[in-house]
Every structure is written in structure tokens, then in C-alpha cells.
C-alpha positions as MATLAB code, in Angstrom:
seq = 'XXXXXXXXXXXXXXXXXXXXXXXXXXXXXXXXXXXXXXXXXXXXXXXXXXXXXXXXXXXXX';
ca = [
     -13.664    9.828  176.815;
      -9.939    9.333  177.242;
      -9.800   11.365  180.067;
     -12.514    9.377  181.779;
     -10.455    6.227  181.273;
      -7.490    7.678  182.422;
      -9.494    8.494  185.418;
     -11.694    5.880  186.259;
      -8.545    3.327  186.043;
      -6.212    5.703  188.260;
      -8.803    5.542  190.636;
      -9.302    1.637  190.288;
      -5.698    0.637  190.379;
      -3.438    2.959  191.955;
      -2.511    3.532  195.401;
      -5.127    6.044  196.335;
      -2.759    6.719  199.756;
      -0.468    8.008  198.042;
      -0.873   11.728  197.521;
       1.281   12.272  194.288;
      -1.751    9.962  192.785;
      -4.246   12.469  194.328;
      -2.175   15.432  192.867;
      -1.430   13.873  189.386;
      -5.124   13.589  189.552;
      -6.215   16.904  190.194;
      -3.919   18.333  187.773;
      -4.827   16.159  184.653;
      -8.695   17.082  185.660;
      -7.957   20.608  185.541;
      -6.038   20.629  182.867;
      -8.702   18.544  180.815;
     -11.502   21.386  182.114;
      -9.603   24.265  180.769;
      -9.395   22.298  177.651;
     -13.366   21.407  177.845;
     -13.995   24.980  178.176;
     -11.807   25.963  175.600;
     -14.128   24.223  173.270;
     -16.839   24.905  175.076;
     -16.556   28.748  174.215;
     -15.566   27.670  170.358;
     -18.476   26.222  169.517;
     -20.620   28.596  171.818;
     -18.814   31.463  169.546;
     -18.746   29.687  166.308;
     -15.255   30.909  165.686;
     -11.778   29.136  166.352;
     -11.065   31.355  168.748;
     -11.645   30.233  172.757;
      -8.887   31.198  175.537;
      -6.901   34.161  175.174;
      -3.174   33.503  175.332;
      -3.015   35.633  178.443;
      -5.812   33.698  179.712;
      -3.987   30.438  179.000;
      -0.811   31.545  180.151;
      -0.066   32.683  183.876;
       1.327   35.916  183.863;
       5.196   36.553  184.361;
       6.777   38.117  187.669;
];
């Protein structure tokens, strides 16, 4: 639900020609999916487990 606000009043008062809005955006969606899935597979599981911390983490050069 927060993350609906957040997202319903970026889109209803910011400058939607800017593109750091657009990109702020996109991020804060995809990070809120990952977390949606995250407890998505926790209850799908029934354990407290959900990403892997390689999974969460992008892997190092």
C-alpha cells in the first residue's frame, strides 16, 4: 500500500518530463517487486527463507 502511494502521487505531482522522475520510478518499482516476491516465495514455502543472498546480491567482478 505504501508503495502505491508513493506511486500514484509521483505520478500526480511530479514533473513527469523529467527523466530522473521516470528512473527514480522504475527503480523503487523494481525494487518493491523483488521485495513482493521475496514474500511471495515465503509464504508459498512456509519457511522464512525467500531470496538467496547470491540471488539478492549482484555478483562481484
Amino acid at each position: 500500500m505504501i508503495l502505491s502511494g508513493a506511486v500514484f502521487s509521483t505520478l500526480l505531482w511530479s514533473n513527469l518530463t523529467n527523466g530522473y522522475v521516470w528512473v527514480v520510478l522504475l527503480v523503487t518499482v523494481g525494487f518493491g517487486a523483488i521485495g513482493f516476491y521475496d514474500d511471495y516465495l515465503k509464504v508459498k514455502r512456509m519457511s522464512h527463507k525467500g531470496f538467496g543472498g547470491r540471488q539478492r546480491r549482484p555478483s562481484k567482478p
